[in-house]
N, C-alpha and C positions, 0 to 999 in steps of 0.2 A: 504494500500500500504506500502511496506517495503522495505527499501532501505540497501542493503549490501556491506560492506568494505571489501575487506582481505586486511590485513597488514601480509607481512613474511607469517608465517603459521598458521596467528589467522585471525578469520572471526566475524567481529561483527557488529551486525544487529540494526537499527534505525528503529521503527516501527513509523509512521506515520500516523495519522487519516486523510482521506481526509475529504474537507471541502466540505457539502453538500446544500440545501438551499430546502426549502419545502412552500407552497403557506398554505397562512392563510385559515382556513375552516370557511366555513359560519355559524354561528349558529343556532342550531335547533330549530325551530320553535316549538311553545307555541299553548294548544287551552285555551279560555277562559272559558271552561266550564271542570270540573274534569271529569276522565271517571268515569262510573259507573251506579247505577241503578237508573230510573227515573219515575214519574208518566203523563208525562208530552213531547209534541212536547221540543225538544231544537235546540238551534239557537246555533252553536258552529266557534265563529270567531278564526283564522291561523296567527299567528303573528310571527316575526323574528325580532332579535333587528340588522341585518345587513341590512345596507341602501339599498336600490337599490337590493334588493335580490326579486328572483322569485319562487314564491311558487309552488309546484307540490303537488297535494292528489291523495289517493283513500279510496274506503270506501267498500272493496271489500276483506280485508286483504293483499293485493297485496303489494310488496315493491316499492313505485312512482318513477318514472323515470322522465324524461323530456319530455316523452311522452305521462305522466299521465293528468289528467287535470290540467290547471292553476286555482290556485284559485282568486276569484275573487268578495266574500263575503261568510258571513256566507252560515255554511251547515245546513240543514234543517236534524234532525233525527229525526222517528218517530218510529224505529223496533229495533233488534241488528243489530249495524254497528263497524265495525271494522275500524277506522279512522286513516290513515297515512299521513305523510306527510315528504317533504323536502325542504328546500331551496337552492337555486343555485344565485352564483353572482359571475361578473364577477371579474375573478384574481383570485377567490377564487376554493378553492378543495367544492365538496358538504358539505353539514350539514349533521350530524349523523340524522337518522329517527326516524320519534317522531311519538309515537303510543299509541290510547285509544283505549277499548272497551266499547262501549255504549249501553243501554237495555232500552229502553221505555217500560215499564209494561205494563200500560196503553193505550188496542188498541193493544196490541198483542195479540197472539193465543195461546190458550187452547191445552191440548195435542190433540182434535179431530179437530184442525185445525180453530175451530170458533175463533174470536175477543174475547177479553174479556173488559167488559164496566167495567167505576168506580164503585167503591163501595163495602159493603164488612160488614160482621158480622148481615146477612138478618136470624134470625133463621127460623127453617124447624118448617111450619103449622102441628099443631096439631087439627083442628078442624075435620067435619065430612068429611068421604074418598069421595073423589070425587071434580067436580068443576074444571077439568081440564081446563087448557087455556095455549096455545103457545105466547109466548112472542113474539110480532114484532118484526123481523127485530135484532135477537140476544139478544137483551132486550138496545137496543143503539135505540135513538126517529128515526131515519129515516135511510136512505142509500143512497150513489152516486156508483156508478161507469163509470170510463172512459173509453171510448175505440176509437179505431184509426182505422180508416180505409185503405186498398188500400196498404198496405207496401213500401208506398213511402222511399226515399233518406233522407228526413229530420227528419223523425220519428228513423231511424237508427242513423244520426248526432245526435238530443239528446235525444236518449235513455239513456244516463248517466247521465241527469239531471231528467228524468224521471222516474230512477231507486233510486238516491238519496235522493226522497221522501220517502223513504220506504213502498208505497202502491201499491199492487196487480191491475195490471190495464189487458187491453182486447186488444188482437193486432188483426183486422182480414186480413189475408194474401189473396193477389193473388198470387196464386203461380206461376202463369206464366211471374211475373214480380218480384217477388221477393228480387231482385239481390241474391240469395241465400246465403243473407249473414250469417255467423256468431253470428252475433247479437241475431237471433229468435231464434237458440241455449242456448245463454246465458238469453234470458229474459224467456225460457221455466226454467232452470236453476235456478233463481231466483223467481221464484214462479208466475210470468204473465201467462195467458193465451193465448195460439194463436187459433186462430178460424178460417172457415174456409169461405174467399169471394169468392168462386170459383175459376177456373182454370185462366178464363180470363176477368171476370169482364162481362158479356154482360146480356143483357134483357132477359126473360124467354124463347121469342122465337128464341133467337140466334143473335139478332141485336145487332147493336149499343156495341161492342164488344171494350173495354177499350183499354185491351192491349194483341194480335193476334187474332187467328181466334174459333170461336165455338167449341165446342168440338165434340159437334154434340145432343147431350141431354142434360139435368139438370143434369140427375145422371152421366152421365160421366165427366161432367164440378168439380161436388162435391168431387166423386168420388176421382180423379186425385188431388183435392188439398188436400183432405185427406192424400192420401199413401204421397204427399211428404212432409207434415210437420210431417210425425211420419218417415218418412225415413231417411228425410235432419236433425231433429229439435231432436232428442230423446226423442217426445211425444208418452205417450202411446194412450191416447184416444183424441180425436177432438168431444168434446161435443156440441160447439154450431156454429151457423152461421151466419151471416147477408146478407139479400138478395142484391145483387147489385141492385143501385135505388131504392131500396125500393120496389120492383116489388113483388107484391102479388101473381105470376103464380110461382114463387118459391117453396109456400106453402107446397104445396099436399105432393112435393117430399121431403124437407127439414123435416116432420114428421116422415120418413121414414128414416131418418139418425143421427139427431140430437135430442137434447132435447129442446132447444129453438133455436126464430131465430127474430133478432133484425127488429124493422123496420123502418122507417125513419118518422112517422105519431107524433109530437109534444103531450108531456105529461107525466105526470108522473103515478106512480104504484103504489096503494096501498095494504096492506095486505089483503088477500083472497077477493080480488077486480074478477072484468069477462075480465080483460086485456086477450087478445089472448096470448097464449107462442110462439105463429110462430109469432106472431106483434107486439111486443114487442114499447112501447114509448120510446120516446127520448127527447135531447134537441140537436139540429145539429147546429155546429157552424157556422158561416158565418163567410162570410170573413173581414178581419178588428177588429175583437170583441177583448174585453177585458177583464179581471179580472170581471169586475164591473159586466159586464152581466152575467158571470157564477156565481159570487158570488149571483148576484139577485134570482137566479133559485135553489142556494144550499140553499140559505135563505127561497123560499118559501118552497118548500120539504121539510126542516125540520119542520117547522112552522104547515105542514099537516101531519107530521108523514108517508113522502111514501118516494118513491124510484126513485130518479132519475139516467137516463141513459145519459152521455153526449157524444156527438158522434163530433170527432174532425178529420180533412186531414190532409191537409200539416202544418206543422208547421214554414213555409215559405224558401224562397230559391230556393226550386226545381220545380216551377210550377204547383204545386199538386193543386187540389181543393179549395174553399176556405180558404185560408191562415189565421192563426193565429199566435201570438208570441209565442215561446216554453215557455217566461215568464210570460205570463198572464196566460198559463195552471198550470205551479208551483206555481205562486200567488194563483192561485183557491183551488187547492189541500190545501194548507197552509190555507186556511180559513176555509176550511172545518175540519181541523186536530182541529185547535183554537176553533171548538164549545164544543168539546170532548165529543160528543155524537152521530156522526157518523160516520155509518158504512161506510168505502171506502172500494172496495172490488172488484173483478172482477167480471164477469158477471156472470161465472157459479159459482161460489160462492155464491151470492146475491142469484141469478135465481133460486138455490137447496133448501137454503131454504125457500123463496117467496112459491118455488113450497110443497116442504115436509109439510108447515105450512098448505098449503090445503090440501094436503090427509091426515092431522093429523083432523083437522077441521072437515071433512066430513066422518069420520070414521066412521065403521059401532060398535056398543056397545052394549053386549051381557049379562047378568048373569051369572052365576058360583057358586050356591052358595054364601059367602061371598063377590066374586069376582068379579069387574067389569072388562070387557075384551074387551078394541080396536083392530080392527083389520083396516087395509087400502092397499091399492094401492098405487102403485107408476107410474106414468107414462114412457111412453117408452124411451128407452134409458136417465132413469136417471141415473146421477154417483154414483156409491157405495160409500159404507162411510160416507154419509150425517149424520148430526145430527140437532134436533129441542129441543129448552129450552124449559121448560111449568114450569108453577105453580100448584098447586094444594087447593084446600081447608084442604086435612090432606089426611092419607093412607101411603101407602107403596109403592111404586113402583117395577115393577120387569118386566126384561126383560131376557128371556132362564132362568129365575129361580134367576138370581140374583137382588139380591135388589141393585137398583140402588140409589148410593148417593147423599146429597143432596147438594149442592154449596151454601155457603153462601151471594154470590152475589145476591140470590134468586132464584135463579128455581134448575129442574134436568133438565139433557140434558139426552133424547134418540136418540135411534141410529132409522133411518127410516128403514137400510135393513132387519131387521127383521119382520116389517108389523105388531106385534103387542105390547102391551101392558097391561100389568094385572095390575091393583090398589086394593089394600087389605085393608080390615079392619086396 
């Protein structure tokens, strides 16, 4: 602001700074863990030296708002996360945003998408060619994976703590109930599976119908919940399904669409075990359960080197099924991360290779000359791209001609859609 005088015929000018006043900003908030690369789950605690101030994160790269989550302990990172945050307190202007990027090695994925377990400087057998064998389970001692049923309300509330696990988990949708939300967008996005509960949830012969009315068939109940999670959700394919109730009249038809199909019958899975892939075992939560019980069940399955499925409703709130805390599901997960030697995975993830390890297994093995030659199947509607680890006693490997390299982890990985395999002197 400038204030002018004339005097006579002279004009002179007093400039003047107004006086302004600006509110103190909160200070950025601190994680206790540096970013960077890790072998290892980290626990990364959110701190601000301003009192009374309110924490916002995401772990999504996202700039946090006050609409982000409040923090409220440590973050569990298990993958790459990109970790923000800000504080907010009253009187004050925001905190500048404080940002890591975080990489757990350990438990992450290979360019073909498998986990990768510790270890490391395994040299490549040189004894006599042959003696193949497929590694369990990735070459990690067992497997969980989670999955959710019925796309209730509360599975959408904390989908964002159940995405800050950093583990691939199993959603199976009603799509007639859906609320069509945004969410199964983003958790397709994020690398989850959705799968497919039928349209409306009912028994195989049309009763007892969840939520509206029959479709009028199986395959059209299937059917319909297929087109809308690759319509609503930007899936390409809907590989697997879980029967409502658990109802065996499913069966017939679910072969005819998918590649597996979960079932409610208590138990776990071992490698090239006679588990049906349409009945898949489970462990089904009840209502009230805790940490202690699913840790019991992650504890025996590794103990037996197999594969557990744990099948969880409402996460409580909404009415849903069997109620659980959405915290004793992140406790579970966290124990399982803490043994570091299992695989947590989605369903068709596990289920590909469970299933590939047996048409590797059962392959049929020919001469050539120097050459020994697998050939195999694969069963109907499995997903392309799979790979299986093996070992060998010594040889060469080669698949279309190329020699396939060896991981010092210990094995080579092949590819299944090619159906075979040549090992060379």
């Amino acid at each position: 602001m400038s204030w002018v005088v004339i005097c006579g015929s002279s004009r002179v000018s007093f400039g003047i700074t107004p006086v302004t006043s600006s509110a103190p900003q909160a200070a950025a908030p601190t994680f206790s863990v540096t970013a960077g690369s890790y072998k290892s789950l980290q626990s990364v605690t959110i701190s601000t030296s301003t009192a009374g101030a309110v924490i916002y994160y995401t772990t999504d790269g996202s700039t946090p708002t006050a609409s982000s989550r409040v923090y409220g302990g440590p973050v569990s990172i298990a993958a790459t996360v990109v970790l923000k945050a800000i504080a907010t307190a009253s009187g004050d202007s925001d905190s500048p945003v404080a940002s890591g990027t975080y990489t757990v090695i350990s438990g992450g994925a290979s360019l073909n998408g498998l986990p990768v377990p510790s270890g490391g400087g395994v040299r490549r057998p040189t004894g006599a060619a042959g003696g193949l064998k497929v590694l369990d389970w990735a070459g990690f001692k067992s497997a969980v994976t989670y999955t959710f049923d019925d796309s209730i309300p509360s599975q959408i509330a904390n989908y964002p703590l159940l995405q800050a696990t950093g583990v691939r988990m199993t959603f199976f949708l009603v799509c007639g109930s859906d609320q069509s939300s945004p969410t199964w967008a983003q958790a397709a996005k994020d690398g989850h599976e959705l799968g497919n509960h039928t349209e409306h949830h009912c028994h195989a012969d049309g009763t007892g119908c969840g939520w509206g009315a029959y479709a009028g068939s199986i395959a059209a109940e299937y059917d319909a919940c297929t087109d809308h999670i690759k319509q609503s959700y930007g899936v390409g394919n809907v590989w697997t399904t879980a029967a409502p109730y658990g109802d065996t009249g499913f069966e017939t038809v679910a072969k005819t669409r998918f590649f597996l199909n979960r079932g409610v019958w208590r138990g776990q899975i071992a490698a090239n075990d006679q588990t049906d892939p349409y009945n898949l075992l489970i462990y089904g939560a009840a209502a009230g359960d805790t940490a202690e019980k699913f840790n019991a069940q992650i504890d025996s399955s590794h103990a037996a080197g197999k594969w557990l499925i744990l099948l969880f409703h409402s996460l409580g709130g909404d009415g849903g099924y069997a109620p659980v805390n959405a915290s004793d599901v992140i406790a579970s997960v966290h124990h399982a991360q803490s043994m570091g030697d299992v695989w947590i995975d989605s369903m068709v993830n596990v289920g590909a290779y469970w299933s590939g390890q047996e048409a590797i297994s059962n392959a049929i093995r020919t001469q050539s000359g120097g050459d020994s030659v697998l050939t195999w199947s694969l069963p109907s509607h499995f997903p392309s791209g799979r790979f299986v680890r093996v070992t060998v006693t010594g040889g060469t490997l080669k698949q279309g001609g190329r020699v396939l390299p060896w991981n010092d982890g210990g094995y080579y990985e092949i590819a299944l859609d090619p159906g075979s395999l040549t090992i060379s002197r």
